[in-house]
Structure formats: structure tokens, C-alpha cells
VMD Tcl script that draws the C-alpha trace (Angstrom):
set ca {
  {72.17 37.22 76.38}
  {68.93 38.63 74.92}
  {68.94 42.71 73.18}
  {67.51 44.78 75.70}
  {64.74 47.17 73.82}
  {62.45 49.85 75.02}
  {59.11 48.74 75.20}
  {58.02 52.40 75.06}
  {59.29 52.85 71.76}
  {58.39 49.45 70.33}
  {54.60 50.23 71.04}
  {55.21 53.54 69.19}
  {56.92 51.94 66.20}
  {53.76 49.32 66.40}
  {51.46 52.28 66.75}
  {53.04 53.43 63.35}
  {53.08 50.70 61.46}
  {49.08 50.08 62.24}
  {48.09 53.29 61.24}
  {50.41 52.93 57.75}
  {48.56 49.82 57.08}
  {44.47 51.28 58.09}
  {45.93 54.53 55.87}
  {47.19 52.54 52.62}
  {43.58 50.39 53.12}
  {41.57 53.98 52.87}
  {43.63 55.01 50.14}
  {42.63 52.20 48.36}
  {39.04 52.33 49.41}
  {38.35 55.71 49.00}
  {40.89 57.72 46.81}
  {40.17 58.60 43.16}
  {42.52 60.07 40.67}
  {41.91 63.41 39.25}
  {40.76 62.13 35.96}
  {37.86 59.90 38.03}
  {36.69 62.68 39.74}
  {36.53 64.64 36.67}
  {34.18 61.85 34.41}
  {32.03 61.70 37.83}
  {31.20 65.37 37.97}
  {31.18 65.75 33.91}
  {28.59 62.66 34.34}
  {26.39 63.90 36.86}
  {26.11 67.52 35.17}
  {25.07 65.72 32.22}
  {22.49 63.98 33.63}
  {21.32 66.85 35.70}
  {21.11 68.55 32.12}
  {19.48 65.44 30.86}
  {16.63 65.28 33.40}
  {16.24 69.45 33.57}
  {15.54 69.49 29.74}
  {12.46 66.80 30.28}
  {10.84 68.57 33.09}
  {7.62 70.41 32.15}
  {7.16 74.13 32.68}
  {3.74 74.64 34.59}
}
mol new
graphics top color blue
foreach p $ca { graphics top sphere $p radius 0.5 }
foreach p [lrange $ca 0 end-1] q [lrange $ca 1 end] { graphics top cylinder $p $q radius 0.2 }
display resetview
């Protein structure tokens, strides 16, 4: 005789699992340690310094 189940729940628990998977696929897309976003914004400062030193005063 086959398990009865609740197809209510099973969608939910599908539901779940589908969003775990898109979530661990942004996290890998889009997430950045602390250190990485650190060098990015110490990078960008110093080329912000970089190109404000080389502008000319009018």
C-alpha cells in the first residue's frame, strides 16, 4: 500500500528547498567577505586621490 502524504506540505517543503538553492546561488554571486570589501573601497579612494591630485586648478 503506498504512504499517504500531504500534498500541501510537500509543495511547501519544495517551495523551501528552491529558494535554499536560488539563495546559496546569490551568495555565491554576489557576497564578498569583509576583507574584499575593504581592498575595494581602500582601492577606489586611492584612485579618487590619484586622479584629484592631477586635476588642474583654473
Amino acid at each position: 500500500m503506498a504512504e499517504i502524504v500531504n500534498l500541501r506540505s510537500f509543495r511547501k517543503q519544495k517551495a523551501r528547498a528552491y529558494k535554499e538553492s536560488a539563495a546559496e546561488a546569490n551568495r555565491l554571486k554576489f557576497g564578498r567577505t569583509k576583507a574584499e570589501k575593504a581592498g575595494a573601497a581602500a582601492e577606489k579612494a586611492r584612485a579618487e586621490k590619484h586622479v584629484e591630485g592631477h586635476k588642474r586648478e583654473d
